[in-house]
Legacy VTK file of the C-alpha trace (Angstrom):
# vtk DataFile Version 3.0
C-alpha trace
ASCII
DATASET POLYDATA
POINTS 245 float
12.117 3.910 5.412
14.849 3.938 2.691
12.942 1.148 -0.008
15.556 -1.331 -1.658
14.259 -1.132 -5.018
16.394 -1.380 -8.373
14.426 1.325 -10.157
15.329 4.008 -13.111
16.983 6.960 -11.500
13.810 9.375 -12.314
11.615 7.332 -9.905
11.601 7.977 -5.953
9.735 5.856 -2.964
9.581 6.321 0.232
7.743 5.016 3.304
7.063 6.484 6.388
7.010 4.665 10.199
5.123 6.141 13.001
8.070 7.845 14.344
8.808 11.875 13.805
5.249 13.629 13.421
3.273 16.009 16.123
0.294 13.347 16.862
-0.640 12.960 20.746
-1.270 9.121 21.877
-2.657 6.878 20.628
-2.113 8.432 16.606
1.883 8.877 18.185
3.669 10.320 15.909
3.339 10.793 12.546
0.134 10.331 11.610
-1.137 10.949 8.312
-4.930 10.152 8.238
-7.369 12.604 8.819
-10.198 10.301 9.223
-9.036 8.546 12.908
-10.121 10.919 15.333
-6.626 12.711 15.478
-6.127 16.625 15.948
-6.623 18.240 12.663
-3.848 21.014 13.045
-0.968 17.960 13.890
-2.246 16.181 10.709
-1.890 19.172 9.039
1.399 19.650 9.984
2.802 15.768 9.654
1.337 15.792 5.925
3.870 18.879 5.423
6.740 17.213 7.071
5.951 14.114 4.726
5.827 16.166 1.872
8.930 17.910 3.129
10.898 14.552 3.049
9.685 13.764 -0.241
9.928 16.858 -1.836
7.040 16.344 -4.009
3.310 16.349 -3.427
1.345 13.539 -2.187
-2.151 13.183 -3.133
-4.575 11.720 -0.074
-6.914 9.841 -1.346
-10.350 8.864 0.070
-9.686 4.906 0.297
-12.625 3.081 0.567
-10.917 -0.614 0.590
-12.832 -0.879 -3.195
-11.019 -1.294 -6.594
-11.117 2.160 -8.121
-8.194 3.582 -9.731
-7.407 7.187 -10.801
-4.997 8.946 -13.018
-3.130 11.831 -10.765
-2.896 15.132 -12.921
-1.692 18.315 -11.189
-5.258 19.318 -10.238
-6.388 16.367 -8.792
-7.508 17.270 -5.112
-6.843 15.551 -2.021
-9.936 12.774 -0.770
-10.758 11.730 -4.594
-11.825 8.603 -4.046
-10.050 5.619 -5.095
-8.023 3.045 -3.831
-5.006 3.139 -6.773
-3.276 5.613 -8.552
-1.151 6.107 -11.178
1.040 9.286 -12.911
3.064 10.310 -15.695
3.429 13.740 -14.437
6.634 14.647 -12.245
6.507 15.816 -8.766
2.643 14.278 -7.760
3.153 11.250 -5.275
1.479 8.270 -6.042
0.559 7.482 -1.886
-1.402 5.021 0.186
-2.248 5.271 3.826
-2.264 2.010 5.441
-1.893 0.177 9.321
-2.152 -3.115 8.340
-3.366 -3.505 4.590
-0.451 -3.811 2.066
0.842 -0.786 0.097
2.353 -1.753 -3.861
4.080 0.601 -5.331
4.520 0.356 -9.196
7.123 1.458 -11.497
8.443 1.246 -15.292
11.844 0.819 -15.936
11.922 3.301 -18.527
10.853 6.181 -15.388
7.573 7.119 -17.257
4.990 6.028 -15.503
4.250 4.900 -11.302
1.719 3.374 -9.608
0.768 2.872 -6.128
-2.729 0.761 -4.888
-4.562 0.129 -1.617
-4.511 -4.006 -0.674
-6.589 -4.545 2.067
-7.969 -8.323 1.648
-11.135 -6.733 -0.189
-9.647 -4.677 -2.018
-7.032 -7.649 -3.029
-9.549 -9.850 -3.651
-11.801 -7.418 -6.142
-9.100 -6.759 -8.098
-7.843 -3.636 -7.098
-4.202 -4.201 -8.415
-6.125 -5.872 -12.152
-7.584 -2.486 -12.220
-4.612 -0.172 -11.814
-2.588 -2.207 -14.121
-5.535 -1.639 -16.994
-5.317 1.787 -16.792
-1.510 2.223 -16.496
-0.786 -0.609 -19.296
-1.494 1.619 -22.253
1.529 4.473 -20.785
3.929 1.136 -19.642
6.512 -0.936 -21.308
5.274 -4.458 -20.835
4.097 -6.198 -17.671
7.901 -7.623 -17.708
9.482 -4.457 -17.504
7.517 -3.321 -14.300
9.274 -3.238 -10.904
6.907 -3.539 -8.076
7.560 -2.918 -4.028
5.362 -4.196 -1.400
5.779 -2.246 1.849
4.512 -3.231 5.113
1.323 -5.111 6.165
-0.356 -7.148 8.962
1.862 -10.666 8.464
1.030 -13.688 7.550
0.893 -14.857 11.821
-1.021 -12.189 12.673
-3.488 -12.123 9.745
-6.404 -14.491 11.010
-9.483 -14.428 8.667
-12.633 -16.247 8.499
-12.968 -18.617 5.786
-15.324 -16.515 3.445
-12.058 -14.595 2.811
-10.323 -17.309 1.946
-13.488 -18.620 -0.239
-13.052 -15.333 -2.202
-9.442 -15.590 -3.187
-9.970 -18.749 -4.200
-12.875 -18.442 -5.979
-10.124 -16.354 -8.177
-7.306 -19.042 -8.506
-7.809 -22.086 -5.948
-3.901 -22.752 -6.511
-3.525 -19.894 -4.072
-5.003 -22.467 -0.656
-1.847 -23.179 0.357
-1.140 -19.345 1.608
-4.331 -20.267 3.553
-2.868 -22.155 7.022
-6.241 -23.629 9.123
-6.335 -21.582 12.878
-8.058 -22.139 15.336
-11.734 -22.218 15.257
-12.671 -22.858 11.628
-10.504 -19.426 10.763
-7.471 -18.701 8.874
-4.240 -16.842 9.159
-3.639 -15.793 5.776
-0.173 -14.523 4.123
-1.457 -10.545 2.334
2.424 -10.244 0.849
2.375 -13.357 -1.040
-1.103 -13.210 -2.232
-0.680 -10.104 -4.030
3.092 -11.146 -5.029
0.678 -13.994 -6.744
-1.921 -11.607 -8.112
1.420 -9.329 -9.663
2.461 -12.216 -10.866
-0.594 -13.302 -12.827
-0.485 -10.005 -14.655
3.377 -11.213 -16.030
4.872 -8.557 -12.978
7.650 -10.709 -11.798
10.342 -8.320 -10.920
8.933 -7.823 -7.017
10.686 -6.152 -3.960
9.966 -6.088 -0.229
7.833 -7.301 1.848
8.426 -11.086 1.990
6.340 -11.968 5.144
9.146 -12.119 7.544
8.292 -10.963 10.944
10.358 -7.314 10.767
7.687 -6.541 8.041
4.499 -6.894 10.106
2.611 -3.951 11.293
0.892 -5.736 14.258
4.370 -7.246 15.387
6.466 -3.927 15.364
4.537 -1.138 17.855
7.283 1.241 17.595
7.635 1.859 14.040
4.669 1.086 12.327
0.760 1.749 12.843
-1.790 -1.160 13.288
-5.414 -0.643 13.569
-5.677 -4.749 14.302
-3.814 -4.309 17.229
-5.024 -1.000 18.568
-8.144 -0.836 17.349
-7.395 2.975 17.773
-4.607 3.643 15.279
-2.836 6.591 13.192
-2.256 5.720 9.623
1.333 5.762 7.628
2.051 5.777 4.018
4.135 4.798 1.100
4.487 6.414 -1.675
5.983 6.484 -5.562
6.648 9.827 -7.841
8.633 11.102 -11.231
11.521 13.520 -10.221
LINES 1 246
245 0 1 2 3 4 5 6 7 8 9 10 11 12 13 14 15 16 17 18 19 20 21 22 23 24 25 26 27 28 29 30 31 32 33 34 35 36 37 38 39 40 41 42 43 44 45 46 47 48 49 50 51 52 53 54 55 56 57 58 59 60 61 62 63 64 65 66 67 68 69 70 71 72 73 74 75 76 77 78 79 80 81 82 83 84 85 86 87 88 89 90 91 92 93 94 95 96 97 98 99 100 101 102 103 104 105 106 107 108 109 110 111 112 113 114 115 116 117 118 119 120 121 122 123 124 125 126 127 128 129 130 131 132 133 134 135 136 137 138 139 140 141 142 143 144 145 146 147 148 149 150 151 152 153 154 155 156 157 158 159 160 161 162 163 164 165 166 167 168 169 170 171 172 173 174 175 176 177 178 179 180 181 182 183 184 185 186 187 188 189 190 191 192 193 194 195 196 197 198 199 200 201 202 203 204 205 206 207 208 209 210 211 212 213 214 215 216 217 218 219 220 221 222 223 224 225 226 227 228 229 230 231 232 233 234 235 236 237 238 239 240 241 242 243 244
């Protein structure tokens, strides 16, 4: 997926679909997690045609839906644990498996320094993008100066949650109910996109790009390109990803 994104000219993103890989049904086609029951060898070899396409390295991480963050440094192995990232070094991808939590991808507009965090609901609502911005602050211009993409995620009609995830967002900032609509049974469908737009936001990141909850952005709604484990159940991962040139 070419990513609409007014960035410096050193910075490159990129996000796969589930189209072009090796993966047998129901991880068809390019799948990129190792952890979903797929063959290991096709993995193997859709990582390297990702990594092909970007022409840089992408770091796996372990992601554990939490709110760790790492710095990426050329020796920093695949399945370190943590659910952000960030760089100043060229040619390491900044990269997020997801099917059906919300990718961000962070950038300066000076092209020193990208980010790239895991948003699953939990991870949203711990603070997961509070804690990659702490650590990439001190190497950024100011928050104003940051460009941020969201990529794709379960949408905002297919998101239904019970209402102790809603209790924890707004536990955080109550102004953010109204992203809340009532569902049937007590539950929730709640909008992922603008609830971290609101979170970026909060930390002075106003210059955000993609994902604005319209239905051609929802994993559950689009089969054919993207993964969704809510929908399958049984589900390959894709990924998005941010790097220096």
């Amino acid at each position: 997926m070419n990513l609409d994104w007014p960035v410096h000219e050193a910075v490159r993103a990129f996000c796969s679909e589930r189209a072009g890989g090796v993966s047998a049904p129901p991880c068809d086609s390019l799948n990129l997690g190792d952890h979903v029951g797929d063959d290991e060898a096709a993995v193997q070899e859709n990582r390297r045609r990702y990594a092909a396409t970007l022409q840089a390295r992408p770091v796996f991480l372990k992601q554990v839906h939490g709110q760790g963050a790492v710095r990426l440094v050329a020796g920093t192995p695949d399945m370190t644990e943590a659910d952000a990232c960030w760089t100043t070094e060229r040619g390491l991808a900044c990269t997020m498996m997801v099917a059906d939590c919300l990718p961000v991808l962070l950038a300066d507009a000076r092209g020193t320094v990208v980010g790239a965090a895991h948003c699953g609901w939990r991870g949203l609502a711990g603070g997961v993008l509070e804690a990659l911005w702490t650590q990439m602050a001190p190497a950024a211009q100011a928050a104003q100066h940051m460009r941020a993409w969201l990529g794709p995620c379960i949408g905002p009609d297919a998101f239904e949650v019970g209402p102790e995830v809603r209790a924890s967002f707004l536990a955080h900032d109550a102004s953010c109910a109204d992203l809340f609509r009532p569902h049937a049974e007590g539950k929730f469908l709640a909008d992922l996109p603008a609830l971290a737009r609101r979170r970026l936001a909060a930390l002075g990141i106003a210059a955000i790009h993609g994902n604005d909850g319209s239905r051609g952005w929802c994993t559950v709604s689009n089969p054919s390109r993207f993964f969704s484990h809510r929908r399958d159940r049984v589900s390959g991962r894709f990924a998005a990803s941010v790097w220096l040139a």
